[in-house]
TIVOMAR-804286 format. One record per residue (C-alpha): chain; x, y, z. Coordinates in nm, 2 decimals, padded with zeros to 4 digits, m for minus. Layout:
N
<lumti 'A'; <X; Y; Z>>
...
// end
This chain:
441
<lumti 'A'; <11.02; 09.27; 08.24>>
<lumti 'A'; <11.35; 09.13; 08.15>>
<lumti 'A'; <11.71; 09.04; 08.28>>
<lumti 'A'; <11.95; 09.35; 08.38>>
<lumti 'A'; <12.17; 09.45; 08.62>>
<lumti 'A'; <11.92; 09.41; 08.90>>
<lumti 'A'; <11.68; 09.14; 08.74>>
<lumti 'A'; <11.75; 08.77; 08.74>>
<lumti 'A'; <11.50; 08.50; 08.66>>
<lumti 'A'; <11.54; 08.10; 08.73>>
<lumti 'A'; <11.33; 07.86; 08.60>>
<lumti 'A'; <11.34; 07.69; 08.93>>
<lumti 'A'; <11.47; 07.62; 09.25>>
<lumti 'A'; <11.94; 07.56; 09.10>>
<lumti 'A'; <12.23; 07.54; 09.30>>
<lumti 'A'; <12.29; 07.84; 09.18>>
<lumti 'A'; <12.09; 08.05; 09.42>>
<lumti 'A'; <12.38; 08.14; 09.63>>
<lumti 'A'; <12.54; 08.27; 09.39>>
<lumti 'A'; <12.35; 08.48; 09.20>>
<lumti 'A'; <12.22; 08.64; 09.58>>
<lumti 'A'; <12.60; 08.68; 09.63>>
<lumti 'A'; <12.61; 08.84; 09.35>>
<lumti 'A'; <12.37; 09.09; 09.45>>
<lumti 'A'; <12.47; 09.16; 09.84>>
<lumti 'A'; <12.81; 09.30; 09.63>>
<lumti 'A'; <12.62; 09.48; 09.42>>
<lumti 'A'; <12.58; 09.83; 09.53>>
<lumti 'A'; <12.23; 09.88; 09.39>>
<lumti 'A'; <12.12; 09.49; 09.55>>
<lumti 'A'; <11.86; 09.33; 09.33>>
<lumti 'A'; <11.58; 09.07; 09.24>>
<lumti 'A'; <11.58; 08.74; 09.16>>
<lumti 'A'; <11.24; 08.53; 09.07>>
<lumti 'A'; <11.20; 08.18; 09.08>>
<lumti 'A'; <10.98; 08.08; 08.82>>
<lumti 'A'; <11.02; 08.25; 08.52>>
<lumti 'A'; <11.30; 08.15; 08.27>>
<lumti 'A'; <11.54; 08.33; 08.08>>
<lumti 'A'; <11.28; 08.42; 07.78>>
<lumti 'A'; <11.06; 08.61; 08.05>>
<lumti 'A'; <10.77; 08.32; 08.02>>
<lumti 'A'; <10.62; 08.29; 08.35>>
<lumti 'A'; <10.65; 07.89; 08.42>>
<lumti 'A'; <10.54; 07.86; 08.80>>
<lumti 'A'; <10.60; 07.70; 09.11>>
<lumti 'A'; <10.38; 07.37; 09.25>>
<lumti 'A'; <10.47; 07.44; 09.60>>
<lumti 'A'; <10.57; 07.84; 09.64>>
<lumti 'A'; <10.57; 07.77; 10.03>>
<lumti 'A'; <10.78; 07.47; 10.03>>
<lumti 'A'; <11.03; 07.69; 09.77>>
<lumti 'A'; <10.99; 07.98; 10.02>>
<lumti 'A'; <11.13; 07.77; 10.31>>
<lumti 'A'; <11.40; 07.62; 10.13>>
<lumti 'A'; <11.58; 07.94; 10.00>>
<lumti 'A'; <11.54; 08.13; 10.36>>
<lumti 'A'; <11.72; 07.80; 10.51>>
<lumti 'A'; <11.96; 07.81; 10.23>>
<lumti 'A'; <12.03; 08.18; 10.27>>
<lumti 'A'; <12.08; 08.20; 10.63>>
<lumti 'A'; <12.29; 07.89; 10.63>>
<lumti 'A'; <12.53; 07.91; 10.33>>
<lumti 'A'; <12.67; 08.27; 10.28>>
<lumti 'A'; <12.89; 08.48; 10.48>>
<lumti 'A'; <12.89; 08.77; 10.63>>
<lumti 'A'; <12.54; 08.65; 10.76>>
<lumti 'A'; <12.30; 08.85; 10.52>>
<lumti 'A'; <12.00; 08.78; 10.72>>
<lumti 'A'; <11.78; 09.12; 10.77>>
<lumti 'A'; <11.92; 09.19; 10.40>>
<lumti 'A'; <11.70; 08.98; 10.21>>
<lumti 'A'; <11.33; 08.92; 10.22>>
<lumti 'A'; <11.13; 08.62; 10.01>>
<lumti 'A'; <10.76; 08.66; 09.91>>
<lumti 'A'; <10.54; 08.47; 09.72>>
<lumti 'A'; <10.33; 08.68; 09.37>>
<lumti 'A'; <10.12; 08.56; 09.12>>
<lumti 'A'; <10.20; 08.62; 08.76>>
<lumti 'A'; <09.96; 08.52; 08.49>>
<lumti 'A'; <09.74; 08.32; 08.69>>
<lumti 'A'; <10.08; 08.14; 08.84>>
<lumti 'A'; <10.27; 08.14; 09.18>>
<lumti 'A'; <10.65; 08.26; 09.15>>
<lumti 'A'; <10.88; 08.34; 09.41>>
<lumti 'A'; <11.05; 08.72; 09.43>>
<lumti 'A'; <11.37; 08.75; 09.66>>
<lumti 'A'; <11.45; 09.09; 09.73>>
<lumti 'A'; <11.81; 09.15; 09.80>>
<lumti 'A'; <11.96; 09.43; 09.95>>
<lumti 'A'; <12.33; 09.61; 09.90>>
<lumti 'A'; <12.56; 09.44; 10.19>>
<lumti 'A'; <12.73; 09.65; 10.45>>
<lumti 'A'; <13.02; 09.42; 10.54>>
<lumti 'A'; <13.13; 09.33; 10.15>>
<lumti 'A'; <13.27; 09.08; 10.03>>
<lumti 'A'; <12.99; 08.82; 10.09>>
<lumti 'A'; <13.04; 08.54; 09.94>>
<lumti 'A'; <12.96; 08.12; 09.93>>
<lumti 'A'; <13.01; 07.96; 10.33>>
<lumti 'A'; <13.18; 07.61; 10.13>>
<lumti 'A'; <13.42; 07.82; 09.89>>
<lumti 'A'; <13.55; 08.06; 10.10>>
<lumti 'A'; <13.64; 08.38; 10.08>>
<lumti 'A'; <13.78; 08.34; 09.71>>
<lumti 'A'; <13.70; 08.39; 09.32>>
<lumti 'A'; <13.50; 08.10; 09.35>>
<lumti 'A'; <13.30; 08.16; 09.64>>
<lumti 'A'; <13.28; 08.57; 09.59>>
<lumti 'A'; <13.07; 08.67; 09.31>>
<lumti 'A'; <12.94; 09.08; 09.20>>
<lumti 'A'; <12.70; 09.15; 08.96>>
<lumti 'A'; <12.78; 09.29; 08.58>>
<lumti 'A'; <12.54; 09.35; 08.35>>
<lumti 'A'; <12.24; 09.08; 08.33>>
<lumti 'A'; <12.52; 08.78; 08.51>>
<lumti 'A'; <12.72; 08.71; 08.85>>
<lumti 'A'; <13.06; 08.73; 08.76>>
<lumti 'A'; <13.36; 08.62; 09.00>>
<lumti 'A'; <13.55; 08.89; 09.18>>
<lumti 'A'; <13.90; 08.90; 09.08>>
<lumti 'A'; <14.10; 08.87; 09.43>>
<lumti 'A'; <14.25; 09.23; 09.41>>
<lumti 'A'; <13.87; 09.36; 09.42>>
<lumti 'A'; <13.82; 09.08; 09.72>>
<lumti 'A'; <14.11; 09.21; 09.94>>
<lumti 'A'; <14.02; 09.57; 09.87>>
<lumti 'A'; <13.64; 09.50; 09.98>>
<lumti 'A'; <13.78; 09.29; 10.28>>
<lumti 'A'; <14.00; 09.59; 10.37>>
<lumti 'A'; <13.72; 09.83; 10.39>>
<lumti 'A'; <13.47; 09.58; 10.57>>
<lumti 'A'; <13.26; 09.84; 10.82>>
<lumti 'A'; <13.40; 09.77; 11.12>>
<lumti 'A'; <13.17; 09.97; 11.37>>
<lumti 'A'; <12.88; 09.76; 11.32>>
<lumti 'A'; <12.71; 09.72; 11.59>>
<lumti 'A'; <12.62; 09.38; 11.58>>
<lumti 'A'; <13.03; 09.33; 11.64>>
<lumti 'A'; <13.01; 09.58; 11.99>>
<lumti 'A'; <13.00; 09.43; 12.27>>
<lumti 'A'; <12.77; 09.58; 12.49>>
<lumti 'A'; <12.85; 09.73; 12.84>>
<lumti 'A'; <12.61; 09.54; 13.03>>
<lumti 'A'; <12.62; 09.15; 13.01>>
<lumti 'A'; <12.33; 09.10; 13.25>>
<lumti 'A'; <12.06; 09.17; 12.97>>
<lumti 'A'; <11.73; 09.02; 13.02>>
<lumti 'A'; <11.47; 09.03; 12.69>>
<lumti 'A'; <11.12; 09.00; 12.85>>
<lumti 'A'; <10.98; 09.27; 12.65>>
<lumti 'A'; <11.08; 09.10; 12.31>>
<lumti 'A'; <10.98; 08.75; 12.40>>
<lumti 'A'; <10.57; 08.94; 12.44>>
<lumti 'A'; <10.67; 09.07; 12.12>>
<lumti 'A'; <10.77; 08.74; 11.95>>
<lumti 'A'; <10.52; 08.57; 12.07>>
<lumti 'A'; <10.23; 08.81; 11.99>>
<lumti 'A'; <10.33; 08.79; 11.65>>
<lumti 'A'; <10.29; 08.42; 11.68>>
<lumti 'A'; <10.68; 08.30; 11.67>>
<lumti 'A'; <10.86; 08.17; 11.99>>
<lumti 'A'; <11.21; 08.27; 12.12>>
<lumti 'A'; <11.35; 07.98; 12.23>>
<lumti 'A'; <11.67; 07.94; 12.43>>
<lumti 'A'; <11.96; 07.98; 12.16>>
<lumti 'A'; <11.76; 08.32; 12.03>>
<lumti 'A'; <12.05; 08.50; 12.09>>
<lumti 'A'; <12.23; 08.33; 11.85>>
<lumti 'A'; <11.94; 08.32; 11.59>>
<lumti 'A'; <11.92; 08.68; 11.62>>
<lumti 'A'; <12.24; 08.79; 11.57>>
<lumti 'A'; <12.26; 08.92; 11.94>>
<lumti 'A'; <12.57; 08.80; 11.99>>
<lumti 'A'; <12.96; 08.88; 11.92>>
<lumti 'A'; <13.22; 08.63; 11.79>>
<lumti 'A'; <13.33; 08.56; 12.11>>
<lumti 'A'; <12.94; 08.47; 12.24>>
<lumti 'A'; <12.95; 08.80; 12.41>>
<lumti 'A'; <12.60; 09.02; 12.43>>
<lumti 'A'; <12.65; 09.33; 12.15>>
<lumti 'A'; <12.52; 09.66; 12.09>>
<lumti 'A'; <12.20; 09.53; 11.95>>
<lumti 'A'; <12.10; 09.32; 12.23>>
<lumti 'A'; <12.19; 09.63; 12.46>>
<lumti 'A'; <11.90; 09.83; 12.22>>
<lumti 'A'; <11.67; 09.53; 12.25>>
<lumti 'A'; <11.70; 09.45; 12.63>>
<lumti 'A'; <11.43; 09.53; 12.88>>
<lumti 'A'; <11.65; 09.79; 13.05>>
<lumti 'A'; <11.92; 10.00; 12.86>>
<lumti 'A'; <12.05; 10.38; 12.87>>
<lumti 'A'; <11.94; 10.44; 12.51>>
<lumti 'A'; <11.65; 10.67; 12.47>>
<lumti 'A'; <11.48; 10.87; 12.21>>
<lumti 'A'; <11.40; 11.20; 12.18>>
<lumti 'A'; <11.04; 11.38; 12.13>>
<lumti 'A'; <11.02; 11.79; 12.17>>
<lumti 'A'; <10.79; 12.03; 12.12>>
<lumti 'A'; <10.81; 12.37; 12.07>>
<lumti 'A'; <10.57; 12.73; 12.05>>
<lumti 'A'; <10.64; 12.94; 11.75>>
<lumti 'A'; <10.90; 12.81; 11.45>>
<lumti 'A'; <11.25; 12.77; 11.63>>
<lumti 'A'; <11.39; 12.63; 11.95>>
<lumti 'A'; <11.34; 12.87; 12.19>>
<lumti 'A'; <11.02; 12.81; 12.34>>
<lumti 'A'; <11.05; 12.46; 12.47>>
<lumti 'A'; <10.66; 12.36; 12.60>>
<lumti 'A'; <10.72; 11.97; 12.58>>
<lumti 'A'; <11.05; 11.75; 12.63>>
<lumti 'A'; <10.98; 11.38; 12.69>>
<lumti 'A'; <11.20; 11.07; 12.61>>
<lumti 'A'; <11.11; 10.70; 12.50>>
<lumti 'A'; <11.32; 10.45; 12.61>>
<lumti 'A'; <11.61; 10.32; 12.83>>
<lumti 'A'; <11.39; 09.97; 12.75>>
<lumti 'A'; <11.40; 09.78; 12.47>>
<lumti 'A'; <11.38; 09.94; 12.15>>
<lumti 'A'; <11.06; 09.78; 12.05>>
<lumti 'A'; <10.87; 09.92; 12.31>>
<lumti 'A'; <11.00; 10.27; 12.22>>
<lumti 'A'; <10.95; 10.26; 11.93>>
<lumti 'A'; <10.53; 10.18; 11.95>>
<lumti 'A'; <10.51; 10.49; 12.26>>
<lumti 'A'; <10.67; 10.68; 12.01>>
<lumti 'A'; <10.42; 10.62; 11.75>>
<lumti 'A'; <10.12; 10.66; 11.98>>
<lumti 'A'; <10.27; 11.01; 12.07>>
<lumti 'A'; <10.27; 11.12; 11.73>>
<lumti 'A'; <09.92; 10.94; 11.66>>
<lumti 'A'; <09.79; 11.18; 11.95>>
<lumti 'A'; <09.98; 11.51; 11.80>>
<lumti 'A'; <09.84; 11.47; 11.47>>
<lumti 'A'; <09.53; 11.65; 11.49>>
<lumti 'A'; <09.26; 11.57; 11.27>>
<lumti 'A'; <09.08; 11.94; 11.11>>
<lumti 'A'; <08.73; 11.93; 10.96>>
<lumti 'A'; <08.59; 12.21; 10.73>>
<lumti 'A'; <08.20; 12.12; 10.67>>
<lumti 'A'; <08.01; 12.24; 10.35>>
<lumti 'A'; <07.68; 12.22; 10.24>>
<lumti 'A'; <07.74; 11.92; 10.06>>
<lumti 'A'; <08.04; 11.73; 10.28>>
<lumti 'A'; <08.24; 11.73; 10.57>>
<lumti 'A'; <08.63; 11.79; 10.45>>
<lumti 'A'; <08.89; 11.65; 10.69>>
<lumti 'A'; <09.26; 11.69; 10.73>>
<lumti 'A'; <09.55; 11.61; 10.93>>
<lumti 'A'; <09.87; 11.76; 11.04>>
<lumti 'A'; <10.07; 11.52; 10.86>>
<lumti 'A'; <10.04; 11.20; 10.67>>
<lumti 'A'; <10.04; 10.93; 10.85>>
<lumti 'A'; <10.12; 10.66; 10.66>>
<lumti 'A'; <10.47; 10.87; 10.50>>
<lumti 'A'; <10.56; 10.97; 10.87>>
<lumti 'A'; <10.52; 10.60; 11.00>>
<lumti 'A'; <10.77; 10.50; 10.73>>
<lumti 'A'; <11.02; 10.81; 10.85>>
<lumti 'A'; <10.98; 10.73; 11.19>>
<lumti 'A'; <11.10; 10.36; 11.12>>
<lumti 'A'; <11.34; 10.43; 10.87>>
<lumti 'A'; <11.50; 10.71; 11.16>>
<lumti 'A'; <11.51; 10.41; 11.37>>
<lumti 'A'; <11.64; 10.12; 11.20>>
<lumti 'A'; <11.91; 10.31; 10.97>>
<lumti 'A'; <12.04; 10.54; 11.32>>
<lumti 'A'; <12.43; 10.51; 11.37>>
<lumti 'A'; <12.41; 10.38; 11.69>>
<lumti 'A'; <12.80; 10.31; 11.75>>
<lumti 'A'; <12.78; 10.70; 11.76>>
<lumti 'A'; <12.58; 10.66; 12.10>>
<lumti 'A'; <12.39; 10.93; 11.92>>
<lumti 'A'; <11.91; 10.84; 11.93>>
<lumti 'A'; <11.69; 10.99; 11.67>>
<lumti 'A'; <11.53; 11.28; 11.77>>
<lumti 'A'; <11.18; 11.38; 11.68>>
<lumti 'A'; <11.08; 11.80; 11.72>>
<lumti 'A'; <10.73; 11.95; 11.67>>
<lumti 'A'; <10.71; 12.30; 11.58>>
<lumti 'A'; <10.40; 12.53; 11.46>>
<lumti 'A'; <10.47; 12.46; 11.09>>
<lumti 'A'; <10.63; 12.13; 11.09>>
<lumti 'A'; <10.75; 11.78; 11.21>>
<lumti 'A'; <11.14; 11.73; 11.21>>
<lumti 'A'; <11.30; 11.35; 11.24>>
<lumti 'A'; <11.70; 11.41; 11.27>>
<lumti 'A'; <11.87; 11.05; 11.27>>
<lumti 'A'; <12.25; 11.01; 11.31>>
<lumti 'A'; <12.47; 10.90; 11.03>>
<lumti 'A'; <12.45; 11.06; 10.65>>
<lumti 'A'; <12.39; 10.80; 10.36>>
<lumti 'A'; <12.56; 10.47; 10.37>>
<lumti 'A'; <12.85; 10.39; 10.25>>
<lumti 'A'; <12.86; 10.30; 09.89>>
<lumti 'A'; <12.50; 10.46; 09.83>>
<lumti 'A'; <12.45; 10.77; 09.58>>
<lumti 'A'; <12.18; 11.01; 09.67>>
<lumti 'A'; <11.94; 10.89; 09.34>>
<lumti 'A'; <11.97; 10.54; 09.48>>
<lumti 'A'; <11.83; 10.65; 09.81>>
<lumti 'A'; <11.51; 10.85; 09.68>>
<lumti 'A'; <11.47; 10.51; 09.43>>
<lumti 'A'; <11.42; 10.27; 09.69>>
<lumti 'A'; <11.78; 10.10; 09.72>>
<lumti 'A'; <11.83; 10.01; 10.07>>
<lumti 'A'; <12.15; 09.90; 10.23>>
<lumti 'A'; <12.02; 09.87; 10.60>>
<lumti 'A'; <12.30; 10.00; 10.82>>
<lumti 'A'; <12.21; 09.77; 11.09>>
<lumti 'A'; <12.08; 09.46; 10.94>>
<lumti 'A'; <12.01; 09.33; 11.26>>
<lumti 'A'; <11.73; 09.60; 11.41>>
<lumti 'A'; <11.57; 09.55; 11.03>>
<lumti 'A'; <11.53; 09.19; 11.05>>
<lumti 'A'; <11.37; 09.19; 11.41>>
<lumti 'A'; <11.14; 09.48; 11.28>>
<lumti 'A'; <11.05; 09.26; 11.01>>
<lumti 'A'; <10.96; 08.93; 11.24>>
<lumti 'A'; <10.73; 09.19; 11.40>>
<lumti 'A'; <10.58; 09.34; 11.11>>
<lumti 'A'; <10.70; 09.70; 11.17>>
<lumti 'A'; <10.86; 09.70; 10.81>>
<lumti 'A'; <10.72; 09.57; 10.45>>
<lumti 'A'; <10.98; 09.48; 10.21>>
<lumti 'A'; <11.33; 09.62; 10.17>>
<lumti 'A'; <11.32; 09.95; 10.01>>
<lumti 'A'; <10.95; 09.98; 10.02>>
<lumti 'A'; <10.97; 10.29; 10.28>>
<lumti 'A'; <11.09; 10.57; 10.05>>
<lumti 'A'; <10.88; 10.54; 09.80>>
<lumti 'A'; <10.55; 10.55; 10.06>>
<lumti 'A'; <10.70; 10.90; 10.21>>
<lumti 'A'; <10.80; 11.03; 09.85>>
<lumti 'A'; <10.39; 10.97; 09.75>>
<lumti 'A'; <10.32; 11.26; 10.02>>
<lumti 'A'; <10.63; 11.42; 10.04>>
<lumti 'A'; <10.90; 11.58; 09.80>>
<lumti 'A'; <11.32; 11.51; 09.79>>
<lumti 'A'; <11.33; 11.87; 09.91>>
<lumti 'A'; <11.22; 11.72; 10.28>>
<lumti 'A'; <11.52; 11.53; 10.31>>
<lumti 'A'; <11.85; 11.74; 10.41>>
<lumti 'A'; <12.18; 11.51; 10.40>>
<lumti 'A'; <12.53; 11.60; 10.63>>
<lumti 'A'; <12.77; 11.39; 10.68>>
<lumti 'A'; <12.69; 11.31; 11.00>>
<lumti 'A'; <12.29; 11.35; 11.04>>
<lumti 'A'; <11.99; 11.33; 10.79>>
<lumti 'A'; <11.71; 11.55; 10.91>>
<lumti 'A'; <11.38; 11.48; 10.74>>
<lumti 'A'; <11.14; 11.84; 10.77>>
<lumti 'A'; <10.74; 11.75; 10.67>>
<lumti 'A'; <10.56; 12.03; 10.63>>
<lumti 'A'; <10.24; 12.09; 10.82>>
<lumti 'A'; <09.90; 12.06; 10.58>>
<lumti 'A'; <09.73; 12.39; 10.59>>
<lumti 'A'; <09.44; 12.41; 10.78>>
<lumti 'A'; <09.37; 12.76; 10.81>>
<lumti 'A'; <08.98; 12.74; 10.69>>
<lumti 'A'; <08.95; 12.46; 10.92>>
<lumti 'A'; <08.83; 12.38; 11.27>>
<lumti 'A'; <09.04; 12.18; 11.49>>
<lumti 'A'; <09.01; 11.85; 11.64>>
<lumti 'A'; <08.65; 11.76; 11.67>>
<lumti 'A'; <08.59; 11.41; 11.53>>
<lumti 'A'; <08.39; 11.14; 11.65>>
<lumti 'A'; <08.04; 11.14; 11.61>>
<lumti 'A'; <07.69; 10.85; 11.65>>
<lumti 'A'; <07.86; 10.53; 11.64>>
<lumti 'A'; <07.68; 10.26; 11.86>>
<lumti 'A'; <07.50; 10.60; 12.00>>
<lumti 'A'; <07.48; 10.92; 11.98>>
<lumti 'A'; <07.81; 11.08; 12.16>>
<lumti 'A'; <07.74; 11.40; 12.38>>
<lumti 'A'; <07.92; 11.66; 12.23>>
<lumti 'A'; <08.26; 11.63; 12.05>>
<lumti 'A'; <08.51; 11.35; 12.06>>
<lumti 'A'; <08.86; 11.41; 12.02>>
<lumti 'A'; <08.93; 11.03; 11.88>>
<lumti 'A'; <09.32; 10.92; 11.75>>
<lumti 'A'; <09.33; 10.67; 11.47>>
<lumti 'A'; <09.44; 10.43; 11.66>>
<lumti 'A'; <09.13; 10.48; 11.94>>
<lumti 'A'; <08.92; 10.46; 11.62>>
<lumti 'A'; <08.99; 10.18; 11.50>>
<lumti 'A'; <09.01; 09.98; 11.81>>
<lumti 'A'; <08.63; 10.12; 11.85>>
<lumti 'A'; <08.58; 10.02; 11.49>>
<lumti 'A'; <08.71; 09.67; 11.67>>
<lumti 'A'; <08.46; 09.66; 11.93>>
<lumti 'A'; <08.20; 09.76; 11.70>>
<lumti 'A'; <08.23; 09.49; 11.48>>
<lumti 'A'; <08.28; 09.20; 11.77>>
<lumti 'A'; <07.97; 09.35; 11.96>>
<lumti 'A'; <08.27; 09.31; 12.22>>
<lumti 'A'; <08.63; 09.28; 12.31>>
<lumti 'A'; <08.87; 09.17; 12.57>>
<lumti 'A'; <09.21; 09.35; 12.69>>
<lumti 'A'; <09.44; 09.01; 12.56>>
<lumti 'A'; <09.19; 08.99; 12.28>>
<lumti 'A'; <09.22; 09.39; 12.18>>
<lumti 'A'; <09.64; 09.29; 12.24>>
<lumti 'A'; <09.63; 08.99; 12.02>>
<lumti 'A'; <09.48; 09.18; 11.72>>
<lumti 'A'; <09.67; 09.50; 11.73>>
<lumti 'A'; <10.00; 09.29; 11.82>>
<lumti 'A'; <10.11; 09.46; 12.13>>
<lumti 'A'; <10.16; 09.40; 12.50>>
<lumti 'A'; <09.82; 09.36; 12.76>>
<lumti 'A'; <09.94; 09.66; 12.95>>
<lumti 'A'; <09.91; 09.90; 12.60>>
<lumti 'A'; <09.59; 09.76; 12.54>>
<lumti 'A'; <09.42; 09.79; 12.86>>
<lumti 'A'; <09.56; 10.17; 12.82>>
<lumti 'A'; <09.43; 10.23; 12.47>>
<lumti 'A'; <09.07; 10.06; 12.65>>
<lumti 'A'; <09.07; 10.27; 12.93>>
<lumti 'A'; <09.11; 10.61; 12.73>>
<lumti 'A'; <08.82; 10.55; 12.55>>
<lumti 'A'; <08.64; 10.48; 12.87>>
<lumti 'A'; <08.77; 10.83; 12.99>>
<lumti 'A'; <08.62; 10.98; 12.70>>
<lumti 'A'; <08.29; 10.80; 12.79>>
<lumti 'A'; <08.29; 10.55; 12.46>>
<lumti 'A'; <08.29; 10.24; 12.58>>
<lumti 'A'; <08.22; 10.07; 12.90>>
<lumti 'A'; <08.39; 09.75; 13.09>>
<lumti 'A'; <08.14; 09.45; 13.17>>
<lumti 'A'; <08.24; 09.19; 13.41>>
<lumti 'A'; <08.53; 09.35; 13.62>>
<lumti 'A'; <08.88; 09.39; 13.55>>
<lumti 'A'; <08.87; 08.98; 13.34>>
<lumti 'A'; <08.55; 09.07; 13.20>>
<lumti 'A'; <08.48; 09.25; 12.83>>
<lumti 'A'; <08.44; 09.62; 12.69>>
<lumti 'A'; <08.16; 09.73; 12.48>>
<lumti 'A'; <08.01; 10.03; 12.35>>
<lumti 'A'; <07.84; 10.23; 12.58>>
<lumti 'A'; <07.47; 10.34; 12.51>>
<lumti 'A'; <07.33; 10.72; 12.59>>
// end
């Protein structure tokens, strides 16, 4: 690995930083720069990666404008036995970015060019400034001021981070004039924004058996029923031989988890427009408003560039763990699925996954003697499998405990726990406060 137009290496923590992340936010491929390793490639290390880790976030949030916070991520790796520093850098939106203290300027506004940050010239600055996105919805202000955020205060703190009283700010909820926007309209415990799940008989949309909607709460909690929907729909086939029992599923899970979120964070929202989600007999289609972003080529979305349209929904999904690392999502889908699932408008990107053929199979029956033999067959989900797995491995498990590890709210839990109780799995011990276990036969 060496320097080049997305690649920069520091020796350590410079002043430079800023600059060379500027750099990259302008750059309409983003980039990566590791602190650690110096200019001959020779992995040199870090003494305290977490201490480095802290410093560049604050540094990053604090001393570049636009705010590029949901752009960037910073993780630690280990190279040759040492501990470096990777920051992952995304292509900007709202271009120019460039250094808080310099303004916006030659001096402050930097692009990349070959293997160095070079200043912009101010003709290039004013032309970027000029077409700045302007229907971001972090800067529309949202029709409802009386917003209350319950819902993402549970989810904050079950991912073990507190909201305190200027989150608003923190988050980017806010407009310039301290005014709630569109985002904290999406993230709000009641909103009119919902999204769209269909099912239909036969290959087109004309027999309609299923038409439900998740939302008009925050976006969060739509986003996990939405899931869990889809977990339930994709049935799990088994084909035994005299040597194995051969399982498939509708779809991959993993690809479609990454579609899903991808549908969601990257939806053109200022076009009042939710993703929409349709099962037929053959296939699953996710249709999201808004083609490719601005400034982004078709190769450099199937590569892995990412240029989050709204930064702010990506950088909350990140607190809560619902996305990896920037651009990590396409390649995931593209291990399962081909290009030729992805069909591009200029308004709407519809992603079509083909159904895994399971003609020779037998549907649905899975389950099976764990902690006991189970009378007859067991339609299980993943999820209901591995919160068994759960209970199996603690001997036992409480709601808030079963919430804590899973990171959602008490209320899912106790849901997920009392499905498996309908399907006679497990049994509650102690009343509604006490525990659930395995139940014998």
């Amino acid at each position: 690995m060496t320097e080049s137009n997305r690649i920069e290496f520091k020796e350590k923590l410079t002043n430079e930083l800023e600059k060379e992340v500027v750099a990259f936010l302008n750059y309409r491929e983003g980039g990566f720069v590791y602190i650690g390793i110096d200019k001959h490639s020779n992995i040199v290390g870090l003494k305290n990666t977490d201490e480095v880790q802290l410093k560049i976030k604050d540094r990053l949030r604090n001393n570049i404008v636009p705010s590029c916070l949901g752009l960037f991520d910073v993780v630690k790796e280990e190279k040759e036995g040492r501990d470096i520093v990777k920051i992952v850098i995304a292509s900007g939106s709202e271009k120019p970015y460039y250094i808080k203290k310099y303004g916006m300027s030659e001096k402050g506004c930097y692009i990349r060019v070959g293997s160095a940050s070079e200043p912009m010239s101010q003709r290039m600055i004013d032309d970027l400034f000029a077409r700045r996105t302007r229907n971001s919805i972090g800067k529309i202000k949202s029709n409802r001021q009386d917003l209350t955020f319950e819902q993402l205060k549970i989810y904050y703190e079950a991912a073990g981070m507190n909201l305190n009283s200027h989150f608003a700010n923190i988050l980017e909820l806010l407009t310039e004039d301290s005014k709630y926007n569109y985002v904290a309209y999406l993230m709000a415990d009641s909103n009119g924004t919902s999204i769209k799940f269909a099912k239909y008989n036969g290959l087109d949309r004309v027999d309609l058996i299923e038409n439900n909607e998740y939302g008009y709460k925050s976006l969060i909690t739509s986003i996990k029923q939405l899931l869990d929907k889809l977990e339930v729909e994709n049935k799990t086939f088994a084909r035994i031989t005299s040597k194995e029992r051969i399982e498939k599923r509708l779809w991959n899970s993993l690809a479609v988890r990454e579609a899903v979120i991808n549908a969601i964070v990257h939806n053109d929202y200022s076009r009042e427009i939710p993703p929409k989600f349709e099962i037929f007999d053959d296939r699953l289609e996710i249709t999201s408003a808004g083609g490719l972003p601005d400034g982004m080529f078709y190769d450099e979305f199937f590569e892995g560039y990412s240029i989050p349209r709204n930064k702010e929904i990506m950088r909350i999904y990140k607190d809560l763990k619902l996305v990896e690392h920037l651009g990590s999502g396409m390649p995931r889908i593209l291990k399962s699925y081909s290009k030729d699932c992805f069909h591009f408008t200029d308004n709407f990107l519809r992603m079509v996954f083909p159904f895994e053929n399971v003609e020779d199979f037998v549907g649905g029956s899975i389950g099976g003697p764990i902690g006991g033999p189970i009378s007859g067959p067991i339609e299980l989900t993943d999820r209901q499998n591995e919160i068994l797995k759960l209970i199996i491995e603690n001997n036992k498990i409480t709601k808030r405990e079963l919430a804590n590890v899973l990171e959602i709210n008490v209320s899912a839990a106790q849901s997920h726990l009392e499905s498996l109780k309908n399907k006679g799995v497990i049994e509650r011990v102690g009343g509604t406060r006490g525990y659930w276990k395995v139940k014998r036969h």
